[in-house]
mmCIF entry with sequence, helices, sheets and N, C-alpha, C, O atoms, coordinates in Angstrom:
data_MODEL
# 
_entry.id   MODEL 
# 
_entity.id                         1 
_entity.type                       polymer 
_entity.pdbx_number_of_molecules   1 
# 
_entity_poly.entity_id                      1 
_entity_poly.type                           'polypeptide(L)' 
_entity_poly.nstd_linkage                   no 
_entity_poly.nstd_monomer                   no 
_entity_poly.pdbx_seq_one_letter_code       
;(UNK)(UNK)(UNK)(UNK)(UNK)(UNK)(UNK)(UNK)(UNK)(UNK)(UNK)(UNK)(UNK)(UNK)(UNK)(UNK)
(UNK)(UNK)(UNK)(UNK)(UNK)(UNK)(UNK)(UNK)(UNK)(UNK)(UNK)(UNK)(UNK)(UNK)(UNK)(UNK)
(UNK)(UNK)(UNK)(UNK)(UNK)(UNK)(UNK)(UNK)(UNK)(UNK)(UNK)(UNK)(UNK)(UNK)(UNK)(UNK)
(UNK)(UNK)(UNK)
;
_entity_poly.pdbx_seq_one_letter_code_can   XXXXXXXXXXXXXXXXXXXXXXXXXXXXXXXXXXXXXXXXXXXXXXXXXXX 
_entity_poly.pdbx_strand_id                 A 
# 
loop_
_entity_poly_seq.entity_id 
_entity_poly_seq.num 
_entity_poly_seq.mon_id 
_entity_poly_seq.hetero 
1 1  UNK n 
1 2  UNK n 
1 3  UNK n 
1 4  UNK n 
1 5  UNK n 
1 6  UNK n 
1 7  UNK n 
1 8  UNK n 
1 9  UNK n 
1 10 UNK n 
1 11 UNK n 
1 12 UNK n 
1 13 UNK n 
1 14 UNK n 
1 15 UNK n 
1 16 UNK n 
1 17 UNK n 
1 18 UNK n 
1 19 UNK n 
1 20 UNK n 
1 21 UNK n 
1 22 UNK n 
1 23 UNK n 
1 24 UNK n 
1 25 UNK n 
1 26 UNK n 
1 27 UNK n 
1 28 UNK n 
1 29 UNK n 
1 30 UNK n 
1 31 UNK n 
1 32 UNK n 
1 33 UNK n 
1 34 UNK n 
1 35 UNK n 
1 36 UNK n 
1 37 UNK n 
1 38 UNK n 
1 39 UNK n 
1 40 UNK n 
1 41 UNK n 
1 42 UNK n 
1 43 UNK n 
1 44 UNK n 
1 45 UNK n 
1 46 UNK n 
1 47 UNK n 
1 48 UNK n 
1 49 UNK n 
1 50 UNK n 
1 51 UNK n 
# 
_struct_asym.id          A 
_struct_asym.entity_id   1 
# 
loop_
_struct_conf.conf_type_id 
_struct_conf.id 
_struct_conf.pdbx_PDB_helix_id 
_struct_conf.beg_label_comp_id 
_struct_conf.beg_label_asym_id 
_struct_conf.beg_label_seq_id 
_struct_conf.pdbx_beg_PDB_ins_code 
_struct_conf.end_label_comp_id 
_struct_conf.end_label_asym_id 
_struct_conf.end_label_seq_id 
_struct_conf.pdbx_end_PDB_ins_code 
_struct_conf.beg_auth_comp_id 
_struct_conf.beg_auth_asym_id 
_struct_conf.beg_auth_seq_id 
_struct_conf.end_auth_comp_id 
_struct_conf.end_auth_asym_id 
_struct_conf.end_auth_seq_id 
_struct_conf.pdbx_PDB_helix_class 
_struct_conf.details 
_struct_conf.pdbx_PDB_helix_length 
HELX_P HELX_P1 AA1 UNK A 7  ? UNK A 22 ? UNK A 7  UNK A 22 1 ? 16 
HELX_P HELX_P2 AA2 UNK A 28 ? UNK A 38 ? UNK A 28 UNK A 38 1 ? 11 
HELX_P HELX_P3 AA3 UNK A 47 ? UNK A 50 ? UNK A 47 UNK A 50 1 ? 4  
# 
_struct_conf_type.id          HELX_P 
_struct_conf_type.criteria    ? 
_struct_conf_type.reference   ? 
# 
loop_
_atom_site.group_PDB 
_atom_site.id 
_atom_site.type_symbol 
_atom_site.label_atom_id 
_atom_site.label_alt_id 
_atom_site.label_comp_id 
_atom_site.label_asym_id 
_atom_site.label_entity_id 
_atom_site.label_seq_id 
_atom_site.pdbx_PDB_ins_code 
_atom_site.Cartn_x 
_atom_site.Cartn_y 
_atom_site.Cartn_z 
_atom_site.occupancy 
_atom_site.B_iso_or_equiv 
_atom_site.pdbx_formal_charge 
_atom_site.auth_seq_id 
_atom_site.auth_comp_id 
_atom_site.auth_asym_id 
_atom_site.auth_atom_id 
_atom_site.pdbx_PDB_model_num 
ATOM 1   N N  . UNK A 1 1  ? -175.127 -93.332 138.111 1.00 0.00 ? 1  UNK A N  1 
ATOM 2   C CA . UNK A 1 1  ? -174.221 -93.263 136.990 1.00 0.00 ? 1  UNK A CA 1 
ATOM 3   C C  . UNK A 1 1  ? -173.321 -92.033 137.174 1.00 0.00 ? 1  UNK A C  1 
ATOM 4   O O  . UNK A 1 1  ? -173.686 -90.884 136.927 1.00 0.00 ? 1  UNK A O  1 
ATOM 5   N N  . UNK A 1 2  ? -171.956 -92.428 137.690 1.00 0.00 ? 2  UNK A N  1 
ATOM 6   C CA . UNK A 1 2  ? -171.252 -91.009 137.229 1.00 0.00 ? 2  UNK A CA 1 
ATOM 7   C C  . UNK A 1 2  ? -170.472 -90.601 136.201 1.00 0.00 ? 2  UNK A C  1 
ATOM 8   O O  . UNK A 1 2  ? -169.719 -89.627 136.226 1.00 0.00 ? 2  UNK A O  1 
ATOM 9   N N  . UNK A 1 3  ? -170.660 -91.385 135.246 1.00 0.00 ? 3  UNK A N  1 
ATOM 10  C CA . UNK A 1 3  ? -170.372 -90.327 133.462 1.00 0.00 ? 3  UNK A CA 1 
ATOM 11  C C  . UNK A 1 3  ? -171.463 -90.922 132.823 1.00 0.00 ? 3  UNK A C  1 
ATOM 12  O O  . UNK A 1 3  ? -171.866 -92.068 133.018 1.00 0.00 ? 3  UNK A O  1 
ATOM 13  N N  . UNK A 1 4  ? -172.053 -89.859 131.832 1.00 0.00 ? 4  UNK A N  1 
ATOM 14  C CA . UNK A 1 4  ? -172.592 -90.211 130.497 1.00 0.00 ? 4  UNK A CA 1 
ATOM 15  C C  . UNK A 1 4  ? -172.139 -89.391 129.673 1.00 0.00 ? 4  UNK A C  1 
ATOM 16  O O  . UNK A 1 4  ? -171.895 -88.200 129.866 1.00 0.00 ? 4  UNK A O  1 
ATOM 17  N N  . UNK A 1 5  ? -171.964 -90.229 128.373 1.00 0.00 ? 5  UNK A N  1 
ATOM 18  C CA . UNK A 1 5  ? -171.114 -90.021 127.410 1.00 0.00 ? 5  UNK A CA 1 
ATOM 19  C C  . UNK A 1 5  ? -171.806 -88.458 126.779 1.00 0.00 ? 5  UNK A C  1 
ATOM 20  O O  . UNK A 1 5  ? -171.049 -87.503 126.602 1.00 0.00 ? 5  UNK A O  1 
ATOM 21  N N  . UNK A 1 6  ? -173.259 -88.355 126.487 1.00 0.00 ? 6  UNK A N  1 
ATOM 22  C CA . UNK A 1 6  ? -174.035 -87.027 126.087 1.00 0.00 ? 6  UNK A CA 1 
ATOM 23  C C  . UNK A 1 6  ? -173.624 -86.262 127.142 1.00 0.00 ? 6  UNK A C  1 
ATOM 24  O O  . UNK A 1 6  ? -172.632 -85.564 126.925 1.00 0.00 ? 6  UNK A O  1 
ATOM 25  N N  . UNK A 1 7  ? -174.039 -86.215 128.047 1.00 0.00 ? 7  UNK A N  1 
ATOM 26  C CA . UNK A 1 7  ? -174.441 -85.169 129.179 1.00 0.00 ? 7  UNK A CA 1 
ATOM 27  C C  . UNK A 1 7  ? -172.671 -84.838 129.181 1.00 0.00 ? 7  UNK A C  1 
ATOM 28  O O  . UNK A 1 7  ? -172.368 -83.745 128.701 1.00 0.00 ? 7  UNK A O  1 
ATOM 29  N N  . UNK A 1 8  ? -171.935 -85.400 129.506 1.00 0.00 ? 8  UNK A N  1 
ATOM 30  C CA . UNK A 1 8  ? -170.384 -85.090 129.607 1.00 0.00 ? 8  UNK A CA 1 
ATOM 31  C C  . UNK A 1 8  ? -169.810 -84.414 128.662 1.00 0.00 ? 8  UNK A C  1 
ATOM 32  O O  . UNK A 1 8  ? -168.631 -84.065 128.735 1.00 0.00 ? 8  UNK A O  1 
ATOM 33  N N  . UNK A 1 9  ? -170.702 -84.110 127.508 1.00 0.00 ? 9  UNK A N  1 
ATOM 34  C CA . UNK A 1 9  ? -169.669 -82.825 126.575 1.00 0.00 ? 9  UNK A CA 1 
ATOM 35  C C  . UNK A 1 9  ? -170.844 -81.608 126.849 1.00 0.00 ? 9  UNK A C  1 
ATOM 36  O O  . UNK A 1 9  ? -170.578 -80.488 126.414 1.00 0.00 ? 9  UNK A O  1 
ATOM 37  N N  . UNK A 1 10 ? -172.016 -81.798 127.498 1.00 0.00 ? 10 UNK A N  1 
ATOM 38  C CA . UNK A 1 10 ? -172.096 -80.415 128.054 1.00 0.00 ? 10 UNK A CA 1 
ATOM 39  C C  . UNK A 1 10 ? -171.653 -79.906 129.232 1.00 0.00 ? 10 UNK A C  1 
ATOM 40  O O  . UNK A 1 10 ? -171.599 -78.725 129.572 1.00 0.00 ? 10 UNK A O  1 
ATOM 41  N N  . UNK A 1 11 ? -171.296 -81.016 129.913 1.00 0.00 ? 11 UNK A N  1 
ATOM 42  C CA . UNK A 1 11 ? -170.539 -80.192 131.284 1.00 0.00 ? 11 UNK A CA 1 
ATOM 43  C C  . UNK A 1 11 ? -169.427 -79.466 130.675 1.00 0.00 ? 11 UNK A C  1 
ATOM 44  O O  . UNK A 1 11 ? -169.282 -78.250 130.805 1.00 0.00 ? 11 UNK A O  1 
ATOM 45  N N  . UNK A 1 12 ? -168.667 -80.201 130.029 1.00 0.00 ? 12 UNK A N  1 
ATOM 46  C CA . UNK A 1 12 ? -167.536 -80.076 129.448 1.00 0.00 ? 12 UNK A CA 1 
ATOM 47  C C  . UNK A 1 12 ? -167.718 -78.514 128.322 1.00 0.00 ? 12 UNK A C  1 
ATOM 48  O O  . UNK A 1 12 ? -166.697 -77.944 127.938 1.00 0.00 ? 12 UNK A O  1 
ATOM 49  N N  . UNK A 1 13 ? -168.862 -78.093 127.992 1.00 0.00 ? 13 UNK A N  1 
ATOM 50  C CA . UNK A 1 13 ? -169.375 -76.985 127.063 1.00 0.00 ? 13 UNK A CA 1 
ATOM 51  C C  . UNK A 1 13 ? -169.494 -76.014 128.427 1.00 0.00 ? 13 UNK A C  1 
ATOM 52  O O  . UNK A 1 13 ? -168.670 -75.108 128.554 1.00 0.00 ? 13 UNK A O  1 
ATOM 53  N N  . UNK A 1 14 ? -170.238 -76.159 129.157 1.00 0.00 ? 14 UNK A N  1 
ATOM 54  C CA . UNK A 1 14 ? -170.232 -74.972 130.238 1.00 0.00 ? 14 UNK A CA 1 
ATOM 55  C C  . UNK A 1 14 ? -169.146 -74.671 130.930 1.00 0.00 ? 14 UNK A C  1 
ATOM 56  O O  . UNK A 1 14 ? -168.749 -73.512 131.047 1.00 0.00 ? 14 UNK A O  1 
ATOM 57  N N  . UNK A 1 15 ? -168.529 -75.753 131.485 1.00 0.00 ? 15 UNK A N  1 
ATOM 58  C CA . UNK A 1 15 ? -167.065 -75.818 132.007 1.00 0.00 ? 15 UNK A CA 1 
ATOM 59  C C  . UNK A 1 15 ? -166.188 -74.595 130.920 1.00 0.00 ? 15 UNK A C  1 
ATOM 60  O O  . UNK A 1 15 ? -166.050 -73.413 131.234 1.00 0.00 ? 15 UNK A O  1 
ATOM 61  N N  . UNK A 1 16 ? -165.834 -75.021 130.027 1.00 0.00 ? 16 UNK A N  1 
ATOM 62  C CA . UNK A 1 16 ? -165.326 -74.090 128.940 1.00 0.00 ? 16 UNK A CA 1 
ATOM 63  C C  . UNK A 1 16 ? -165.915 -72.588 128.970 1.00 0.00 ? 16 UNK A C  1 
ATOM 64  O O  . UNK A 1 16 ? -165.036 -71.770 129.244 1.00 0.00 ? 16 UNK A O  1 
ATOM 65  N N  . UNK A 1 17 ? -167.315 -71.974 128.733 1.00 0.00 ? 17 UNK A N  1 
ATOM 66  C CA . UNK A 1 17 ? -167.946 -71.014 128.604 1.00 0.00 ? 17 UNK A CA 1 
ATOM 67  C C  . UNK A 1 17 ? -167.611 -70.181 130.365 1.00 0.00 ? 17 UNK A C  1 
ATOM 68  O O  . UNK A 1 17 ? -167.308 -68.996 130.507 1.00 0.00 ? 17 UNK A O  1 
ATOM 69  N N  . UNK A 1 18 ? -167.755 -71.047 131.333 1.00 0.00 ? 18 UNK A N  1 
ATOM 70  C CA . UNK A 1 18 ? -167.357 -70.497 132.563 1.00 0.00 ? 18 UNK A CA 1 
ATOM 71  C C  . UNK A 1 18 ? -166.242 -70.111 132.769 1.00 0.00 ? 18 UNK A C  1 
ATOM 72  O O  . UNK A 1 18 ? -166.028 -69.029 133.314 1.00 0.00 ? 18 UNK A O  1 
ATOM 73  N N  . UNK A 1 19 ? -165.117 -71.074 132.298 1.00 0.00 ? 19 UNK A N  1 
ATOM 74  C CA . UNK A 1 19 ? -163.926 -70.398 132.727 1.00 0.00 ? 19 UNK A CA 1 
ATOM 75  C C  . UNK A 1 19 ? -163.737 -69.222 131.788 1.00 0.00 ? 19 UNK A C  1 
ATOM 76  O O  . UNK A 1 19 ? -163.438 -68.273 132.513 1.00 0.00 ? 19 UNK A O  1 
ATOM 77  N N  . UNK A 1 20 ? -163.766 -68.844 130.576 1.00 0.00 ? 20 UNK A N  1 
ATOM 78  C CA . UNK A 1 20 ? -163.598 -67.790 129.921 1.00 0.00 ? 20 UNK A CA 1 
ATOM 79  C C  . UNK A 1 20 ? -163.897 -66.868 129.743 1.00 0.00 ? 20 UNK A C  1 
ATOM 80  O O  . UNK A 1 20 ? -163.459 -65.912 129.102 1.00 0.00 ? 20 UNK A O  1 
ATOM 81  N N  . UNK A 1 21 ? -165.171 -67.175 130.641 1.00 0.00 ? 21 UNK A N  1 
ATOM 82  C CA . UNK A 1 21 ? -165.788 -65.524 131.180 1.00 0.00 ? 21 UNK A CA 1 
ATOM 83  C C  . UNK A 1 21 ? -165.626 -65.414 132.382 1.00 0.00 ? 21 UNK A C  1 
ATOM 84  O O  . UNK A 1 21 ? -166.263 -64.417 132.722 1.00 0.00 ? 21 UNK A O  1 
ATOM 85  N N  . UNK A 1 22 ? -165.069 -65.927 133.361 1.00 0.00 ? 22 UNK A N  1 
ATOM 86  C CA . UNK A 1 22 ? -164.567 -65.617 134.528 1.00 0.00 ? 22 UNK A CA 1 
ATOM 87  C C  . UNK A 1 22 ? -162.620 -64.740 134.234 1.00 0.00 ? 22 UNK A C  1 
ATOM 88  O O  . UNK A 1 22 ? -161.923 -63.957 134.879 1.00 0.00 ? 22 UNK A O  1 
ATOM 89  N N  . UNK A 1 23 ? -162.535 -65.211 133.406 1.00 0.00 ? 23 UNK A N  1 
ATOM 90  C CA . UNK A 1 23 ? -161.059 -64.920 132.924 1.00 0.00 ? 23 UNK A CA 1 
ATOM 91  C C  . UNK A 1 23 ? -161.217 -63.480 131.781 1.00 0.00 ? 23 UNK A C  1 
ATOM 92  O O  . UNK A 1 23 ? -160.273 -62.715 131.585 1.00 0.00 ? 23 UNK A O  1 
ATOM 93  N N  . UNK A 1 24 ? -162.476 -63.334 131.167 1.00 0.00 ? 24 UNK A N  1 
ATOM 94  C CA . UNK A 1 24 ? -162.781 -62.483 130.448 1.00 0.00 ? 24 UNK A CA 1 
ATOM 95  C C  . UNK A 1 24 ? -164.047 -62.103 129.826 1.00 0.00 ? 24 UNK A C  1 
ATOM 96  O O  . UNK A 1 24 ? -164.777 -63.060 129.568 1.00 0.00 ? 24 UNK A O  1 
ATOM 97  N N  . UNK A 1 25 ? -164.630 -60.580 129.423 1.00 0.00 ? 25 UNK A N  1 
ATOM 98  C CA . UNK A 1 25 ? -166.370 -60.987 128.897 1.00 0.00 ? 25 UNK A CA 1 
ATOM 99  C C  . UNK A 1 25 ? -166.112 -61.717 127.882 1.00 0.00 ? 25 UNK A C  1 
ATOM 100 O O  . UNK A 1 25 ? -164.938 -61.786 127.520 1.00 0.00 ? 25 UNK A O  1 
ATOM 101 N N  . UNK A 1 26 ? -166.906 -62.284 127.322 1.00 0.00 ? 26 UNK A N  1 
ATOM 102 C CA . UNK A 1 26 ? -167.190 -63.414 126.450 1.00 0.00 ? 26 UNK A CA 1 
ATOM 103 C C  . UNK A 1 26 ? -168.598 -63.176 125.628 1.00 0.00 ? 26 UNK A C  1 
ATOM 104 O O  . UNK A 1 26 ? -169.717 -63.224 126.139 1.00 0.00 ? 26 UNK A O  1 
ATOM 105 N N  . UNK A 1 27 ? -168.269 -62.878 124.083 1.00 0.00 ? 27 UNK A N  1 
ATOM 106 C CA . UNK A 1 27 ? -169.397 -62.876 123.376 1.00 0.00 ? 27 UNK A CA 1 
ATOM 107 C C  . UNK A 1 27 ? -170.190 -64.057 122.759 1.00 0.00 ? 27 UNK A C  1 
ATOM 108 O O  . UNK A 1 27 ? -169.852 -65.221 122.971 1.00 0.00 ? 27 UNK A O  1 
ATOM 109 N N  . UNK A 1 28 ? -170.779 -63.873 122.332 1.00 0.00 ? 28 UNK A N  1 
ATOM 110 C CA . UNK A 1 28 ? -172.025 -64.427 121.877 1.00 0.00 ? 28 UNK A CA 1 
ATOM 111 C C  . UNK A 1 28 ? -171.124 -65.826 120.558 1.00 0.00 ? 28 UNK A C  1 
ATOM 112 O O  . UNK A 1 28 ? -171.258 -67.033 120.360 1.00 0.00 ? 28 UNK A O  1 
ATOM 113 N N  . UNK A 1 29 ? -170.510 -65.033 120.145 1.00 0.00 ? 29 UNK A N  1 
ATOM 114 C CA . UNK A 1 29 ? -170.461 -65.795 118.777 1.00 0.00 ? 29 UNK A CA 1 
ATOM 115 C C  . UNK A 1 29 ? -168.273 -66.676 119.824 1.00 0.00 ? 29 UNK A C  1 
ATOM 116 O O  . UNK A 1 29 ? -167.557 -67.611 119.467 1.00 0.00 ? 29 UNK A O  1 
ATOM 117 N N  . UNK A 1 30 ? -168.174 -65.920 120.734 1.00 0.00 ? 30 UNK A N  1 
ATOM 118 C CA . UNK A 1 30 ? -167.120 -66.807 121.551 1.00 0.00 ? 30 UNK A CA 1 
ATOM 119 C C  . UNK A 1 30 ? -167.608 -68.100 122.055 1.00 0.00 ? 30 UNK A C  1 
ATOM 120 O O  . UNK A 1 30 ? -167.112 -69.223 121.957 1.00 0.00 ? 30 UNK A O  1 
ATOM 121 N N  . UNK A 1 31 ? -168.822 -67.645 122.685 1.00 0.00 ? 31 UNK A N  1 
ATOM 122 C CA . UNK A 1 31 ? -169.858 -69.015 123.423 1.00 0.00 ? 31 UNK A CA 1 
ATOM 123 C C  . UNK A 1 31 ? -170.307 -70.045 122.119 1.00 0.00 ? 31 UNK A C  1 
ATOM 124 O O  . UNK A 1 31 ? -170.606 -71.218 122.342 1.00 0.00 ? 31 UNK A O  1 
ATOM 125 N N  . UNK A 1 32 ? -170.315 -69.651 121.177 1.00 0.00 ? 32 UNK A N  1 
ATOM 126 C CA . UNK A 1 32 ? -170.825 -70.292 120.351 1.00 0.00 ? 32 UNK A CA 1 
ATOM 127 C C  . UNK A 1 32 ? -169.783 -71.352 119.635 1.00 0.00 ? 32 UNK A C  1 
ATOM 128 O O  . UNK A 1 32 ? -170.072 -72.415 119.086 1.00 0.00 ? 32 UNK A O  1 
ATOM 129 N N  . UNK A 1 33 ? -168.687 -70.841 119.777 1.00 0.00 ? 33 UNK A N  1 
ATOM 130 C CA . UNK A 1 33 ? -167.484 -71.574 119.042 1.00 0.00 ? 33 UNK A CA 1 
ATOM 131 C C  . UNK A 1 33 ? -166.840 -72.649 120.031 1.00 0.00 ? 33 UNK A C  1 
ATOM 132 O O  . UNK A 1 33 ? -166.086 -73.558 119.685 1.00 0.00 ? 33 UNK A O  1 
ATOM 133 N N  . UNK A 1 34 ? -167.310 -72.351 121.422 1.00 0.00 ? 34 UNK A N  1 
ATOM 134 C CA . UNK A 1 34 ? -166.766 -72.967 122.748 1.00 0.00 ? 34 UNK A CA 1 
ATOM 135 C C  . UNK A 1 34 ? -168.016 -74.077 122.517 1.00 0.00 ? 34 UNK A C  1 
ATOM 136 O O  . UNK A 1 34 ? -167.741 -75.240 122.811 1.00 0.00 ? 34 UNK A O  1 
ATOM 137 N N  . UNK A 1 35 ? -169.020 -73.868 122.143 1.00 0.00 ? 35 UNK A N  1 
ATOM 138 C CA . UNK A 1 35 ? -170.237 -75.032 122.368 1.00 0.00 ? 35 UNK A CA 1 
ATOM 139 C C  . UNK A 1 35 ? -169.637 -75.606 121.418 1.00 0.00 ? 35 UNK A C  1 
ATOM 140 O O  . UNK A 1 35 ? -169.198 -76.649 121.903 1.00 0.00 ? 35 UNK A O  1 
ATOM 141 N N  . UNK A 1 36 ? -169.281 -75.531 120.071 1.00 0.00 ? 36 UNK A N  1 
ATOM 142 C CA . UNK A 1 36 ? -169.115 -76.389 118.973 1.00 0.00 ? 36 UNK A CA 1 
ATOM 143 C C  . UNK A 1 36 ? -168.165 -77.290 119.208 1.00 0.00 ? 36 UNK A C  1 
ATOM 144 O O  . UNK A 1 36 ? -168.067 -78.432 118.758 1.00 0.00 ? 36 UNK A O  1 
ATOM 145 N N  . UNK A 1 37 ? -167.263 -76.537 120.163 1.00 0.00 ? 37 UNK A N  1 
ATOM 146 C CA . UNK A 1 37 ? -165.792 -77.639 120.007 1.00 0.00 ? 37 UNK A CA 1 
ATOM 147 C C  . UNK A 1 37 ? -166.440 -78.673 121.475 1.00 0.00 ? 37 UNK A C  1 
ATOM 148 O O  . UNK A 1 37 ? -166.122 -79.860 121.542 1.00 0.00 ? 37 UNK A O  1 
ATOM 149 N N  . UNK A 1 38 ? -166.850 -78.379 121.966 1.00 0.00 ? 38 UNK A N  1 
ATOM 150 C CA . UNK A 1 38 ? -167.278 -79.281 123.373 1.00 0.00 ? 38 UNK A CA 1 
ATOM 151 C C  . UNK A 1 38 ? -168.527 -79.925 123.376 1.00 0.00 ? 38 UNK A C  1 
ATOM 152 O O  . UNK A 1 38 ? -168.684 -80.934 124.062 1.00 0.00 ? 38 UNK A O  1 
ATOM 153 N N  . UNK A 1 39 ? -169.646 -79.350 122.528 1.00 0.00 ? 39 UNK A N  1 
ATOM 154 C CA . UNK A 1 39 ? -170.538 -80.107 122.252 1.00 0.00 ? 39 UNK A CA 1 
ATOM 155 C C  . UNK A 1 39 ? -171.436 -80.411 120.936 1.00 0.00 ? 39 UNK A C  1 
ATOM 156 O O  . UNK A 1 39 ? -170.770 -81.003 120.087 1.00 0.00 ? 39 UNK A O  1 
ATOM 157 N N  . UNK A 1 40 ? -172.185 -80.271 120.720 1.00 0.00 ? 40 UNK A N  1 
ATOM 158 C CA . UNK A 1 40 ? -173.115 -81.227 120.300 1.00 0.00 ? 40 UNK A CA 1 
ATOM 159 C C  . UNK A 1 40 ? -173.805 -79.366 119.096 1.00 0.00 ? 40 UNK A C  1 
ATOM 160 O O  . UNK A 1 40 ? -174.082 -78.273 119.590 1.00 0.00 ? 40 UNK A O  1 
ATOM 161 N N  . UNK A 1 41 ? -173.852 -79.759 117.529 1.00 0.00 ? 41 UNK A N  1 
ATOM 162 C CA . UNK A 1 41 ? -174.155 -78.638 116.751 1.00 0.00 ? 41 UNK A CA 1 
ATOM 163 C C  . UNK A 1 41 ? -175.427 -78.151 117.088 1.00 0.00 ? 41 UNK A C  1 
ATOM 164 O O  . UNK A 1 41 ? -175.676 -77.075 116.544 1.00 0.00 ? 41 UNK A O  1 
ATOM 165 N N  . UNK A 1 42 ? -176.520 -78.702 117.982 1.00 0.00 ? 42 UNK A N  1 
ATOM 166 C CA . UNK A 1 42 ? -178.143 -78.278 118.644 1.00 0.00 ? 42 UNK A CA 1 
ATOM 167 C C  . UNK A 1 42 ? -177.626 -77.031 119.720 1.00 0.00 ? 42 UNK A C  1 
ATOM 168 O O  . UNK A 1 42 ? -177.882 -75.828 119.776 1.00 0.00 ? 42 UNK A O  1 
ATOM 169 N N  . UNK A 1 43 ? -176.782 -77.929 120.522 1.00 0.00 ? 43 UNK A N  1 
ATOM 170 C CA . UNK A 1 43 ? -176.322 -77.515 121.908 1.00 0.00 ? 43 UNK A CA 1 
ATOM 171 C C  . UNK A 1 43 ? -176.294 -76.139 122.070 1.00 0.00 ? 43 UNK A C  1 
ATOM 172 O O  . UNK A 1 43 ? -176.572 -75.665 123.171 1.00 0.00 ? 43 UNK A O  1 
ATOM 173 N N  . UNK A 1 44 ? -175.828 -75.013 120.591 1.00 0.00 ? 44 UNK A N  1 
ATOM 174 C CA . UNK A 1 44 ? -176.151 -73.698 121.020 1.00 0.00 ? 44 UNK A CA 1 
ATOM 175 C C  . UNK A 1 44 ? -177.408 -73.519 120.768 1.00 0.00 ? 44 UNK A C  1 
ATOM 176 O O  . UNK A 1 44 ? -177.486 -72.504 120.076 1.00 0.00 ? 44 UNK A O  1 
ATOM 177 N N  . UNK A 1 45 ? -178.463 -73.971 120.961 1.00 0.00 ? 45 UNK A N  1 
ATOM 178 C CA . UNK A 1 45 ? -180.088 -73.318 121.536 1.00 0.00 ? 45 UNK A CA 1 
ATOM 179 C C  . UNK A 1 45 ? -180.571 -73.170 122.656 1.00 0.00 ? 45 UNK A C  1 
ATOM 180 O O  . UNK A 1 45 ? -181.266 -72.253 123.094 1.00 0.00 ? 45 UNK A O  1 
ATOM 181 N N  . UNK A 1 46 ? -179.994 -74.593 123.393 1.00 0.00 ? 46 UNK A N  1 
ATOM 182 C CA . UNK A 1 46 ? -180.207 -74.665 124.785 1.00 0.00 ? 46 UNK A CA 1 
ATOM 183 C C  . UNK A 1 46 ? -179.187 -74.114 125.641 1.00 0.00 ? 46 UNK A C  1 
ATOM 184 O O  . UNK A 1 46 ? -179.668 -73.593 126.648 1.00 0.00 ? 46 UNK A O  1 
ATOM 185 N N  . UNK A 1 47 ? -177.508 -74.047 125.532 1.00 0.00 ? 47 UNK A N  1 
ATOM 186 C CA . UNK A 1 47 ? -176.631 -73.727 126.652 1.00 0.00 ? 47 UNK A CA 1 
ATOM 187 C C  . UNK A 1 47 ? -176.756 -72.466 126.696 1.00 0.00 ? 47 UNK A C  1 
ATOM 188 O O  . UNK A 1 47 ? -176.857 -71.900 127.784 1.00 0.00 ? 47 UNK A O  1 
ATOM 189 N N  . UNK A 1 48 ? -176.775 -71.780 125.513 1.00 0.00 ? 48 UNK A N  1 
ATOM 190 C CA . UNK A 1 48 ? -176.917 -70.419 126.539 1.00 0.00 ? 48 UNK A CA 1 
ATOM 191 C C  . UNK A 1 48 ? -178.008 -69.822 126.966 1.00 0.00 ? 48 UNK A C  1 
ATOM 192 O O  . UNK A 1 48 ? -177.981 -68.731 127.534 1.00 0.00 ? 48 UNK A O  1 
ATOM 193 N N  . UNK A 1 49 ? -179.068 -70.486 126.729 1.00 0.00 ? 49 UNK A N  1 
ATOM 194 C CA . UNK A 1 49 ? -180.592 -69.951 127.154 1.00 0.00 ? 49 UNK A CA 1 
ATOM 195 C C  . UNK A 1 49 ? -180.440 -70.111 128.531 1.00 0.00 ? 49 UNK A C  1 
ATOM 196 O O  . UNK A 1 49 ? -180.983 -69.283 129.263 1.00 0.00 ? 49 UNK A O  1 
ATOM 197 N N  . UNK A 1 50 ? -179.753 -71.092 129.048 1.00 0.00 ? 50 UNK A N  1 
ATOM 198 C CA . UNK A 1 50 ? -179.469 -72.385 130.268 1.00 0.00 ? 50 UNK A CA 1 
ATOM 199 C C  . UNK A 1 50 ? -178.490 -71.399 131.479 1.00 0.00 ? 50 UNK A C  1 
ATOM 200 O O  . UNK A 1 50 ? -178.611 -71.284 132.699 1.00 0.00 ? 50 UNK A O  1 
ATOM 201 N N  . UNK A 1 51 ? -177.597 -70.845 130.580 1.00 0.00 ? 51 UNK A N  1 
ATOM 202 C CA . UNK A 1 51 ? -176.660 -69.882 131.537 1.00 0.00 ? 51 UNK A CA 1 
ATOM 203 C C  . UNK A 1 51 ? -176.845 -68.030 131.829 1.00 0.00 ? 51 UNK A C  1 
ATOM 204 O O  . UNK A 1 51 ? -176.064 -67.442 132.576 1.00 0.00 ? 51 UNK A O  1 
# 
C-alpha cells in the first residue's frame, strides 16, 4: 500500500515539524499547533515522544 489515509497526516505532521526546525528552533507549543493542523487531536502524545 503506498498511501493510507491515517498514517498520511502523520507523515504529513512530521514533515511539517521537520522542516521548521531545520529552518528554525521550534517550541513545544509550535510542534503542537503543527500536529493539530496536520494531524489527528491524540497525535500530540505520540509525535513528539516519537521525534
Amino acid at each position: 500500500m503506498l498511501f493510507h489515509e491515517v498514517y498520511g497526516n502523520y507523515y504529513h505532521a512530521v514533515a511539517s515539524i521537520l522542516k521548521e526546525a531545520v529552518e528554525e528552533n521550534i517550541t513545544g507549543k509550535e510542534m503542537d499547533r503543527l500536529i493539530q493542523k496536520h494531524a489527528f487531536g491524540e497525535s500530540f502524545l505520540a509525535i513528539p515522544e516519537g521525534l
